[in-house]
DRENGU-798834 format. One line per field, with one value per residue (C-alpha): residue number from 0; residue in three letters; x, y, z. Coordinates in Angstrom, 2 decimals. Layout:
// DRENGU-798834
n: c(NUM_...)
res: c(ALA_...)
px: c(X_...)
py: c(Y_...)
pz: c(Z_...)
// end
This chain:
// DRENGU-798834
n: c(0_1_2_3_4_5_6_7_8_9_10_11_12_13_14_15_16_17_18_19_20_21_22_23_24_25_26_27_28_29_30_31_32_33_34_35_36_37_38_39_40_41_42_43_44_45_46_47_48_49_50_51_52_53_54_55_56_57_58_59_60_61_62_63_64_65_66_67_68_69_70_71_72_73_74_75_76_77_78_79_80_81_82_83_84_85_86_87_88_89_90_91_92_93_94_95_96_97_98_99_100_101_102_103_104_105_106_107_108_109_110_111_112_113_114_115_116_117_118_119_120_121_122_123_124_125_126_127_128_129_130_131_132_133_134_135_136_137_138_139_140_141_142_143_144_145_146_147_148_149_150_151_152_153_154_155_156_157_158_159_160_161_162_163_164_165_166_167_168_169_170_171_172_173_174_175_176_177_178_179_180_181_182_183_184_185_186_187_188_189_190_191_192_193_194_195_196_197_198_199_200_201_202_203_204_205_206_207_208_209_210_211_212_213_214_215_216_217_218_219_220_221_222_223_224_225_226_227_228_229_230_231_232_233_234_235_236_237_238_239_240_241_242_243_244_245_246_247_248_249_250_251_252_253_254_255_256_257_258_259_260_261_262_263_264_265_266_267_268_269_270_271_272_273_274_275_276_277_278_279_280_281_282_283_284_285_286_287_288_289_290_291_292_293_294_295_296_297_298_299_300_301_302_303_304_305_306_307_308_309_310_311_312_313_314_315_316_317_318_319_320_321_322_323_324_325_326_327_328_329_330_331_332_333_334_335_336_337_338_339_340_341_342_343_344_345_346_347_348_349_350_351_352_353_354_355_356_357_358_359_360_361_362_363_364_365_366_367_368_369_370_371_372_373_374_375_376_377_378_379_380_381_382_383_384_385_386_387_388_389_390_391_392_393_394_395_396_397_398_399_400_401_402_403_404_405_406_407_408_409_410_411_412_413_414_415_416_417_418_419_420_421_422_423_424_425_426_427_428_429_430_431_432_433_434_435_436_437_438_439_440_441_442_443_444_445_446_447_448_449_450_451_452_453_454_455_456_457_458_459_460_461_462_463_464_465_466_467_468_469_470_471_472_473_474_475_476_477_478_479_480_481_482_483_484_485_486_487_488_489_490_491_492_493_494_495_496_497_498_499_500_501_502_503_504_505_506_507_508_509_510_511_512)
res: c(UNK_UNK_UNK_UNK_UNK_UNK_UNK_UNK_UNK_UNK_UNK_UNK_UNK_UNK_UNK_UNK_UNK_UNK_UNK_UNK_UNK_UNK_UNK_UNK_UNK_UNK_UNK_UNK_UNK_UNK_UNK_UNK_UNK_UNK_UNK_UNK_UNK_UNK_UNK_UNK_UNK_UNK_UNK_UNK_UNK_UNK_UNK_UNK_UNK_UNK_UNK_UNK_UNK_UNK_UNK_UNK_UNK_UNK_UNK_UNK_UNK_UNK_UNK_UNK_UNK_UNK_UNK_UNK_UNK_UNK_UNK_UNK_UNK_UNK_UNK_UNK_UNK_UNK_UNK_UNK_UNK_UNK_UNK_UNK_UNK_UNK_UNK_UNK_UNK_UNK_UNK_UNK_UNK_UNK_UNK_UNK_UNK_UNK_UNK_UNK_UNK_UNK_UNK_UNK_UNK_UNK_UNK_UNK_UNK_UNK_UNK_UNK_UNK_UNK_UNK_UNK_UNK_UNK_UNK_UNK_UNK_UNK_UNK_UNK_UNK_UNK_UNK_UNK_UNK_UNK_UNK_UNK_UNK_UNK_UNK_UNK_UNK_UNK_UNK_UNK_UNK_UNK_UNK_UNK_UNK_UNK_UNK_UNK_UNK_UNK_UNK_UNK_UNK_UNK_UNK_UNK_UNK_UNK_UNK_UNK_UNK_UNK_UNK_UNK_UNK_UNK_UNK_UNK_UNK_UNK_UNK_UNK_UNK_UNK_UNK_UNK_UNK_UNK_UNK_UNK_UNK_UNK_UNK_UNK_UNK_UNK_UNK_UNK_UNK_UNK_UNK_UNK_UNK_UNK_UNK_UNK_UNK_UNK_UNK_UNK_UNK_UNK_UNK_UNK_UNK_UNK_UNK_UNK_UNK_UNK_UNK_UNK_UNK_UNK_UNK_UNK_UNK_UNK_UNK_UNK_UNK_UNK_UNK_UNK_UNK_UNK_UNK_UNK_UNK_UNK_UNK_UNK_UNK_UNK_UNK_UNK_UNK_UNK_UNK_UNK_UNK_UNK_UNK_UNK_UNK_UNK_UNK_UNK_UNK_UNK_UNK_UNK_UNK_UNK_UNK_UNK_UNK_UNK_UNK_UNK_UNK_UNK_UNK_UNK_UNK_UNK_UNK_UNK_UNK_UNK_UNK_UNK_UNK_UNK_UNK_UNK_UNK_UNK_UNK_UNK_UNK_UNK_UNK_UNK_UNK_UNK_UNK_UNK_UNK_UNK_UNK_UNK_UNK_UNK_UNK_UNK_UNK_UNK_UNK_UNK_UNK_UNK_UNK_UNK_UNK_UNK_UNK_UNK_UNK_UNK_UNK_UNK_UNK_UNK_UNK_UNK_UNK_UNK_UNK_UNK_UNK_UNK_UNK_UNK_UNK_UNK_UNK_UNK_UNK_UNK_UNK_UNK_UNK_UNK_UNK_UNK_UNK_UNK_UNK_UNK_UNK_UNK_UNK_UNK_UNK_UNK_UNK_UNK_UNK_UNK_UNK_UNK_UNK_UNK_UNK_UNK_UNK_UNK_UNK_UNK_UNK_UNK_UNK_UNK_UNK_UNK_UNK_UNK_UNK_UNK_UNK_UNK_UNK_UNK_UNK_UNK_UNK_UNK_UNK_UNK_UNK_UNK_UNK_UNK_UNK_UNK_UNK_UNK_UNK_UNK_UNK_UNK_UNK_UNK_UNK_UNK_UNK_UNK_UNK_UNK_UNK_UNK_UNK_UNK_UNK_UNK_UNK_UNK_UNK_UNK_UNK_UNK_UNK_UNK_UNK_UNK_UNK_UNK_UNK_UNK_UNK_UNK_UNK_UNK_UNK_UNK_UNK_UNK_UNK_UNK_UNK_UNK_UNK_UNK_UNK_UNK_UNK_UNK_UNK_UNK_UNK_UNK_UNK_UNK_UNK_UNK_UNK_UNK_UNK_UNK_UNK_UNK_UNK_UNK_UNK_UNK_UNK_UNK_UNK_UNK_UNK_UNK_UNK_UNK_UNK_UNK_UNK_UNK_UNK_UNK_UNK_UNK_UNK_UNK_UNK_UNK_UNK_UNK_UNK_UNK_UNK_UNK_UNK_UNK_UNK_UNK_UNK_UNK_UNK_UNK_UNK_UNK_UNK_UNK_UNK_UNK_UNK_UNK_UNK_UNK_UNK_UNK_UNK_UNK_UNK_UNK_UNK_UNK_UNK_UNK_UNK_UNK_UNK)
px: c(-13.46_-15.95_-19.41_-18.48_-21.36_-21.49_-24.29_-25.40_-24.77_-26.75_-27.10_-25.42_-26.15_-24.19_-20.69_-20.67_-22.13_-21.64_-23.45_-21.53_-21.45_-23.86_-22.26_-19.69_-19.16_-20.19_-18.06_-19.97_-18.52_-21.58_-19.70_-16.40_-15.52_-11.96_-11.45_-7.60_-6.81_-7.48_-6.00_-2.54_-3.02_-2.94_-0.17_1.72_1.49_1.59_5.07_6.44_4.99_7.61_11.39_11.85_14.18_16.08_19.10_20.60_21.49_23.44_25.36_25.43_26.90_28.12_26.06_26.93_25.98_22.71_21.49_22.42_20.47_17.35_17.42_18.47_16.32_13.35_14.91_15.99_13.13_10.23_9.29_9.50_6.97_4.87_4.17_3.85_0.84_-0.51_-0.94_-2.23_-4.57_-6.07_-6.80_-8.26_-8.91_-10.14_-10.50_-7.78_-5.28_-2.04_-3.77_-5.87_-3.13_-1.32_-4.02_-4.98_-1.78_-0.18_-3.31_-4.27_-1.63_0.50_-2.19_-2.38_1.12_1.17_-1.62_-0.07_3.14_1.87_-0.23_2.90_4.56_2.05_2.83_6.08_5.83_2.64_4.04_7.43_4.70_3.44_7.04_8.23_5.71_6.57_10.27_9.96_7.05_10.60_12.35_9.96_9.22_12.45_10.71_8.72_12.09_12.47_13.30_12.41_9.76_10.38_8.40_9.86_12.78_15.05_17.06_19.67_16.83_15.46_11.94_10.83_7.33_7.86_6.10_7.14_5.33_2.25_1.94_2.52_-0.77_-2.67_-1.45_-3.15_-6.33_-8.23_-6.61_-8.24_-11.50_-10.95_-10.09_-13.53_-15.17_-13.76_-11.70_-13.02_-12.42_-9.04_-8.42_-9.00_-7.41_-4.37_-4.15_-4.68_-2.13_0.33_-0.34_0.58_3.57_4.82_5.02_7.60_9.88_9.31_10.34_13.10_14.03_13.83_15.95_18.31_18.83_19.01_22.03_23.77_22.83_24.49_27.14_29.77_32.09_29.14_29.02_26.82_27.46_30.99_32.26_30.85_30.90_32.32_36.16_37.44_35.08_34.39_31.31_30.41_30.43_28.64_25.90_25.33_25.48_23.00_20.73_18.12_17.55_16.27_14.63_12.14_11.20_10.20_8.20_4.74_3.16_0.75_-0.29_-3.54_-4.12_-5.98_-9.13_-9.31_-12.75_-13.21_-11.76_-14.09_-13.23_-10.31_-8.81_-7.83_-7.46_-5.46_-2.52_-3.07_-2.51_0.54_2.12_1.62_2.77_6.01_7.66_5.81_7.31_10.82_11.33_9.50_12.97_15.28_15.18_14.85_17.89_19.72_18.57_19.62_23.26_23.66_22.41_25.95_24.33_27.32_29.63_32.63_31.49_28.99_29.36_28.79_26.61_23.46_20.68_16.24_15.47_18.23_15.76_14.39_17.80_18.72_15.57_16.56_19.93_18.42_15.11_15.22_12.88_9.92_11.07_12.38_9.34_6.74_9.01_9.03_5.05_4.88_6.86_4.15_1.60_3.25_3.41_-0.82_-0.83_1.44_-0.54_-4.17_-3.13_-1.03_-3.69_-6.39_-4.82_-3.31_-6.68_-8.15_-5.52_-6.50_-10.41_-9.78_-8.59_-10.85_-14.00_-12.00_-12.28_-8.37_-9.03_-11.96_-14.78_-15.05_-12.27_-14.02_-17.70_-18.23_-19.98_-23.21_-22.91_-19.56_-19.03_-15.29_-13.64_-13.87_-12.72_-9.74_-8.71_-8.77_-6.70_-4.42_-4.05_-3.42_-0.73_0.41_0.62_3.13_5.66_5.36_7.58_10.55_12.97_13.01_16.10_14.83_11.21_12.78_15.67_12.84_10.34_12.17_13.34_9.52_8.12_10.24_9.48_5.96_6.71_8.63_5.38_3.73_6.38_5.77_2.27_2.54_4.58_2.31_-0.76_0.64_1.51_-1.41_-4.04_-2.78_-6.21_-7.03_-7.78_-5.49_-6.10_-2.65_0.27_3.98_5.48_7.94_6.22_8.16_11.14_9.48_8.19_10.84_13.36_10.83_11.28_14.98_15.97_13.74_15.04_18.53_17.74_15.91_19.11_21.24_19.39_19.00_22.63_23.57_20.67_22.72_25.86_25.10_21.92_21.06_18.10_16.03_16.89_15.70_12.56_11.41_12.51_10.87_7.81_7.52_8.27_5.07_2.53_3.68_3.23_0.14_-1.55_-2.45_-3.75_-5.76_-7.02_-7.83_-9.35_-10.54_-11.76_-12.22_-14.53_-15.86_-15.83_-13.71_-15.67_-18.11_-16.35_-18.04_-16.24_-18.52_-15.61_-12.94_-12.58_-9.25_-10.31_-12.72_-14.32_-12.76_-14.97_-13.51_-15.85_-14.66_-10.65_-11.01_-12.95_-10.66_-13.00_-12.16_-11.01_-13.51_-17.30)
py: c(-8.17_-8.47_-7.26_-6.02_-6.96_-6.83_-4.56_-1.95_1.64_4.33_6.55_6.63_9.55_8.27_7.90_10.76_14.19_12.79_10.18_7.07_5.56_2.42_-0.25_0.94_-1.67_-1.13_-1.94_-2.05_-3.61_-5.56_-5.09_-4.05_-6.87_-6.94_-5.28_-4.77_-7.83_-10.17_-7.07_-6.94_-11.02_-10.41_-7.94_-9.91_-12.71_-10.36_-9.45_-11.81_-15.08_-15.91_-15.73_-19.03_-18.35_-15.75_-18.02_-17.95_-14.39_-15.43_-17.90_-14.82_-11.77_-13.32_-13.39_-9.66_-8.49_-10.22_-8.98_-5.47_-5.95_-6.85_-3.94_-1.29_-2.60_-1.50_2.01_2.58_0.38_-0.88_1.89_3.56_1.36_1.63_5.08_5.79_2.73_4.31_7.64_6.49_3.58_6.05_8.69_6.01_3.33_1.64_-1.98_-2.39_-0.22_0.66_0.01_2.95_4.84_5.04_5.31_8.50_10.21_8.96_8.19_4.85_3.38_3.80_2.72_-0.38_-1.35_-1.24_-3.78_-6.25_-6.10_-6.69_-9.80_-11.37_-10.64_-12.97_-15.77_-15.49_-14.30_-16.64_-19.27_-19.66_-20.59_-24.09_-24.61_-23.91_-25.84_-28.96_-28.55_-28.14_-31.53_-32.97_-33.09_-35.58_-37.65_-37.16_-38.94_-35.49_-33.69_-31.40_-33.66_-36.95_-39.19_-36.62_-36.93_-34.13_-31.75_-28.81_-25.89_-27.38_-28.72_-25.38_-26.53_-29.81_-31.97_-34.26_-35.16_-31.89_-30.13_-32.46_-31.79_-28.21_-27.86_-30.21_-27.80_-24.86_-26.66_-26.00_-22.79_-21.66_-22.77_-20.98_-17.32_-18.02_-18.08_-13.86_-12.09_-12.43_-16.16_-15.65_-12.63_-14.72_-17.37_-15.44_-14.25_-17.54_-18.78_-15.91_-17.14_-20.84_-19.52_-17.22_-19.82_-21.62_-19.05_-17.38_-20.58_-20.47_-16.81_-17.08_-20.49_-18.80_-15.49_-17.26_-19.19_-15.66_-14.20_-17.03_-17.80_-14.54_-16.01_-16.54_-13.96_-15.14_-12.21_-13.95_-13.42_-10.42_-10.59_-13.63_-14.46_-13.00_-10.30_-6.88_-5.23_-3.82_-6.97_-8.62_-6.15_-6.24_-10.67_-10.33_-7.67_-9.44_-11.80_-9.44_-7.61_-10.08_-10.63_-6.67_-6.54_-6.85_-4.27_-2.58_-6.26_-5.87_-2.60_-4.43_-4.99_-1.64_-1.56_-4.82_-3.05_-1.54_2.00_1.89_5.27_4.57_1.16_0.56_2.98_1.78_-2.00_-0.78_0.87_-2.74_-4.89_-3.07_-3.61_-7.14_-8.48_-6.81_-8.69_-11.79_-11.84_-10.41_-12.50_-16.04_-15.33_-13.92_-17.38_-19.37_-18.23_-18.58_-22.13_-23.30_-24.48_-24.79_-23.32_-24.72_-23.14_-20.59_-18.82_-20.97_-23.86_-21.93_-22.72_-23.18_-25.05_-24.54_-22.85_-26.33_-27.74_-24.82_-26.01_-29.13_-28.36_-25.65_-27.75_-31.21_-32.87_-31.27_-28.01_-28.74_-30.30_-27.30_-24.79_-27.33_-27.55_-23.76_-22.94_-25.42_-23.55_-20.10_-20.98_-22.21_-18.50_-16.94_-18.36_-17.20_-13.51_-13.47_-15.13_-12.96_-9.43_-10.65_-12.34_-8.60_-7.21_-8.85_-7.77_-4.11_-3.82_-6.90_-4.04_-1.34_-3.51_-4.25_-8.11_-10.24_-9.39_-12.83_-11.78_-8.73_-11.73_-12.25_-15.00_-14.28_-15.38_-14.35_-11.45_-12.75_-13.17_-16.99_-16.86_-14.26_-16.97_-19.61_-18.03_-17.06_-20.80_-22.03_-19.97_-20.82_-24.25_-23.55_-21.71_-24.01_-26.01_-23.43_-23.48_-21.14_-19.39_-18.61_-17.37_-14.94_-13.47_-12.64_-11.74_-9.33_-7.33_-7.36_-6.49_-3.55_-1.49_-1.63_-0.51_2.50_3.54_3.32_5.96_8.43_8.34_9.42_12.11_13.44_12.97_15.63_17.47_17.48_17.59_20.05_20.17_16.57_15.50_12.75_11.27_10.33_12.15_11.73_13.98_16.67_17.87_17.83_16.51_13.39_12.44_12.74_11.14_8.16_7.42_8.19_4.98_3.00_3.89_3.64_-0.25_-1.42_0.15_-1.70_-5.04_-4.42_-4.54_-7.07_-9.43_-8.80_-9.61_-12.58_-14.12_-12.83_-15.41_-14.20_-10.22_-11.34_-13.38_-10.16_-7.66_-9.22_-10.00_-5.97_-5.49_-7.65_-6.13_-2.50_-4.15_-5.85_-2.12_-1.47_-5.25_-5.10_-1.85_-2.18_-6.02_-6.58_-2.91_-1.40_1.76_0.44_2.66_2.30_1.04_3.40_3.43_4.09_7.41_9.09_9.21_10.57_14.61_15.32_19.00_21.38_21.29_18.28_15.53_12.38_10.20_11.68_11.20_7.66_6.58_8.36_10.47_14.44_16.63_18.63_19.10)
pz: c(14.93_17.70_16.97_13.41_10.51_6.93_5.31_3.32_5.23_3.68_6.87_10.25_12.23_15.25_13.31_11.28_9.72_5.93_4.35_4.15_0.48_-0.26_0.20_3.16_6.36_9.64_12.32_15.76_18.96_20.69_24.50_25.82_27.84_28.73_32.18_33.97_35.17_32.16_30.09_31.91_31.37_27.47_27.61_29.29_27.42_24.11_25.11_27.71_29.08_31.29_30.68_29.17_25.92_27.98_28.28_25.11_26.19_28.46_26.13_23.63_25.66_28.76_32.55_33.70_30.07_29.65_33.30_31.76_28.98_30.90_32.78_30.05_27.26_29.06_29.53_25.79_24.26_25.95_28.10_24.58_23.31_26.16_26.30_22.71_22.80_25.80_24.34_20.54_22.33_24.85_22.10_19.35_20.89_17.87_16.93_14.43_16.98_14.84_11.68_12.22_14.24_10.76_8.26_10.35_10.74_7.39_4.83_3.62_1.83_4.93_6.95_4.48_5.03_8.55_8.28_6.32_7.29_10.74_9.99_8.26_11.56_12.90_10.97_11.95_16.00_16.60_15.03_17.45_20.27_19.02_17.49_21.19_23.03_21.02_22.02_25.51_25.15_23.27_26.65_28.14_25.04_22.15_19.64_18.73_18.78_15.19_12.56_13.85_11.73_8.55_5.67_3.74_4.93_3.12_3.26_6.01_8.01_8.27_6.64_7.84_7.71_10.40_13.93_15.20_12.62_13.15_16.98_16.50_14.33_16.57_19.39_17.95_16.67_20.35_20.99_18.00_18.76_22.17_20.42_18.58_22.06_22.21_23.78_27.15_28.00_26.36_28.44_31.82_30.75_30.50_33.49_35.22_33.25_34.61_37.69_36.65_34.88_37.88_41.05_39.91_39.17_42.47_43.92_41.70_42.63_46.40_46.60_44.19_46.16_49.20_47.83_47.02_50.07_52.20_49.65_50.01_47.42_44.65_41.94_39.50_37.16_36.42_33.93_32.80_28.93_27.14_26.97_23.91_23.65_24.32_25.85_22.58_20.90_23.69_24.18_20.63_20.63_23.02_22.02_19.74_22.21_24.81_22.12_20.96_25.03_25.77_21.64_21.90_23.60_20.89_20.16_22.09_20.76_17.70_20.04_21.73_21.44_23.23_26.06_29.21_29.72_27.09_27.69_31.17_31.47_28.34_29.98_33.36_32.18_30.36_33.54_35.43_32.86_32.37_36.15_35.75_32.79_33.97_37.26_36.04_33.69_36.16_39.37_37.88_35.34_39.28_40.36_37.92_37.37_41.10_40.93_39.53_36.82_33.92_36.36_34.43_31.02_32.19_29.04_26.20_27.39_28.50_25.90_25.98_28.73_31.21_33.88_34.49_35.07_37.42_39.21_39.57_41.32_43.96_44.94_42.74_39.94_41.27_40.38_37.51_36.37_37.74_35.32_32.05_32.59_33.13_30.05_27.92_29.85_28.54_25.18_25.24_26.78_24.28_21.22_22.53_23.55_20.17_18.07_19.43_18.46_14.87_13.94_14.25_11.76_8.84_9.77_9.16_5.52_4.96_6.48_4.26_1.14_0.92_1.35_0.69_3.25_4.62_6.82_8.45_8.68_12.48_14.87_15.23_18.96_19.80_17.60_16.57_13.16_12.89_8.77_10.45_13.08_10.67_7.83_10.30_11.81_8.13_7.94_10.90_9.77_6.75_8.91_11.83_9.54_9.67_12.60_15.41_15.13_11.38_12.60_15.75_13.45_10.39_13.08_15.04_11.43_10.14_13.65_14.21_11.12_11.71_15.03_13.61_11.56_14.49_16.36_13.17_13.46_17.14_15.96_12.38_14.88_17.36_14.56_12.38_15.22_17.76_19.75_19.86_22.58_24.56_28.02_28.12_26.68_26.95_29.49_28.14_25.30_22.06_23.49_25.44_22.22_20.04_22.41_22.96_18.82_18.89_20.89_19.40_16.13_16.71_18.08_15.24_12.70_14.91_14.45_11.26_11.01_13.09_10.74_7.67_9.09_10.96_9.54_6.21_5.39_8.14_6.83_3.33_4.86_6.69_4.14_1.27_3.52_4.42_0.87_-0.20_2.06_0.45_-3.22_-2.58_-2.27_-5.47_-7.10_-3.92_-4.46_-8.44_-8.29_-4.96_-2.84_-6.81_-5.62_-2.01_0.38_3.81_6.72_8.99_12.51_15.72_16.51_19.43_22.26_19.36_19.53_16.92_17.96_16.67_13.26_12.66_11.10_13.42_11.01_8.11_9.24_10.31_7.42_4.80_3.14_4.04_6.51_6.41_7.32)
// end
């Protein structure tokens, strides 16, 4: 994590009013340097970059159905997510993010779990990008196409060494060095790349509307769920699709403290990002069902890719060529924002003694975890070998009960710290914060469901993965963290309310002063 050193604490008055153990880490942040504009780059590419892979909803639940899921999701899920990151970032907005959001409101073990759990998510969510990037490359040059050249392939295909797999790792080689560069280039970098990303799919949009506009008899939401089925089925067919496009947004919240003036512009990136990422789905999928695109079948044929083709038939090659390159570009995009905030999970227990404390080592120039990034990347590398459908399905089950931790932390922390103080809070009181988790919940059960019944490798991939980083707690804790102390935390702007110890809390030593 940026600016955070290995050494021997035996006093620091500025983190707390007990004396640290010998032999405790320090975590110090040597600048925040992330300001709005690079931030709403990161979260946007942390939850969106573009809405390349939207299609298949369309193929899953029907046209009128997927255009209802993009606009509801938000409503019972992402706007959800949103404000419960908005109020835990802006009240500890602490490298680490929902690890320490946990360990704080549910004690270390839970705090441990969330952790893990989350950076195996990351070897499954990161990975889809350079897998991705070397499918859309497979449209211009088929020889790198999944399973061509193999060397070694099993499981149905699902796990292949081949050319794919080769490119994808040479893909994330410079991205990696990038990341070790901090989170500031990566931060700008994003949001150029939004830009990149956008301008072809506002091309897209306005050639598209323009077509319904002066087309009376076009209704591009025909039909409105898939023959044979009914809305239930369809909205359900269609639902973990949109989900994985609107998960994402505590990603960032792993480098709060690389963040200027984190308690206001953490939320205030949050409330841009959210309209953002929603229309930047919205119009171009408008667009491309009015393009005629599949008209005879425009249920079943829709699959990655098919916004370039729409392209093509509202404005030619050119078109469809700007949108290929821009989904490349998203996936360099999605990669960096993603491989910046996982590489920073990993850090935390390493600094609390959970993991070996390599992990928490940073540059001495650019204050980043360079063993974090490249542990990650090797990982990376093994489950760039899986397919995508198997990485989303496994991702979305392991994601989403992390994110439910996260949702009963927000709730023990009002709870257990009535007078702490939060610069944002969910309106409503009680109620807003309770119904923000109920929706959420009832989602993730649903998906849960719908894994078992329909894909029950990927709901055994994430289960047993979640079940893992809850096992791992106590080898770790006997053999590796044995009687080291948790890290000392920078915790001047934290006030959990009077005669609270902050330091104390965070670190996991007492309650009291």
């Amino acid at each position: 994590m940026t600016g955070a050193t290995l050494t021997d604490v035996r006093a620091d008055k500025t983190t707390t009013s007990l004396p640290p153990t010998s032999g405790a880490i320090t975590l110090r942040v040597l600048r925040r340097q992330v300001r709005l504009i690079p931030l709403v780059g990161l979260i946007y590419f942390s939850v969106s970059g573009g809405p390349n892979g939207l299609e298949n909803a369309i193929s899953s639940a029907g046209p009128g159905m997927a255009m209802l899921l993009i606009i509801a999701i938000p409503i019972i899920f992402a706007i959800p997510c949103a404000l419960m990151n908005a109020e835990l970032g802006s009240a500890l907005p602490l490298e680490g993010g929902y690890y320490y959001w946990v360990k704080v409101a549910l004690g270390k073990f839970a705090g441990f779990v969330e952790g893990m759990s989350s950076w195996f998510t990351s070897f499954l969510d990161t990975t889809l990008y350079p897998v991705l990037f070397v499918d859309y490359l497979a449209t211009w040059f088929p020889g790198v196409a999944r399973g061509q050249h193999a060397v070694f392939s099993t499981l149905n295909g699902r796990f292949s060494l081949d050319l794919h797999w080769l490119i994808a790792i040479m893909f994330m080689i410079p991205l990696a060095f990038l990341n070790a560069r901090g989170s500031k280039i990566v931060g700008e970098t994003s949001a150029t790349l939004m830009v990149v990303i956008m301008a072809p799919f506002v091309v897209l949009t306005g050639l598209g509307v323009w077509k319904i506009l002066t087309t009376p008899a076009l209704d591009p939401l025909h039909p409105f769920v898939l023959s044979g089925s009914t809305k239930a089925s369809a909205f359900s067919a269609g639902l973990a699709v949109v989900i994985w496009n609107y998960v994402g947004f505590d990603s960032i919240s792993t480098a709060s403290e690389e963040i200027d003036r984190p308690k206001r512009t953490y939320p205030l990136a949050l409330a841009i990002s959210m309209p953002l990422i929603m229309m930047s789905y919205l119009l171009p999928m408008l667009a491309a069902m009015a393009s005629g695109l599949h008209h005879s079948d425009p249920t079943s044929l829709w699959a990655d890719g098919d916004f370039a083709l729409a392209g093509d038939l509202l404005d030619g090659p050119w078109l469809k060529g700007a949108i290929i390159a821009g989904a490349m570009a998203a996936q360099v995009g999605l990669f960096s924002s993603l491989l910046l905030s996982g590489s920073r999970v990993p850090a935390v227990p390493a600094a609390d003694g959970y993991l070996p404390r390599t992990l928490a080592r940073t540059h001495p120039r650019f204050g980043t975890p360079v063993e974090a990034i490249a542990v990650s990347c090797a990982m990376f590398a093994v489950f760039c070998a899986l397919d995508f459908v198997t990485l989303l399905d496994a991702d979305i089950i392991l994601g989403l009960v992390g994110l439910l931790l996260e949702f009963v932390a927000l709730l023990v922390l009002r709870k257990k710290f009535p007078l702490m103080e939060w610069p944002f809070r969910v309106p409503v009181g009680w109620f807003g914060v309770i119904g923000i988790f109920v929706l959420p919940l009832v989602i993730t059960v649903a998906l849960i469901w719908s894994t078992i019944t329909q894909e029950i490798g990927a709901f055994w991939i994430g289960g047993t993965m979640f079940a893992i980083s809850a096992l791992l707690y106590w080898p770790t804790k006997w053999w590796i963290k044995r009687r080291r102390p948790d890290a000392v935390v920078e915790v001047s702007d934290l006030d959990l309310g009077p005669g609270i110890d902050v330091a104390a809390v965070v670190e996991g030593r007492s309650l009291a002063r």
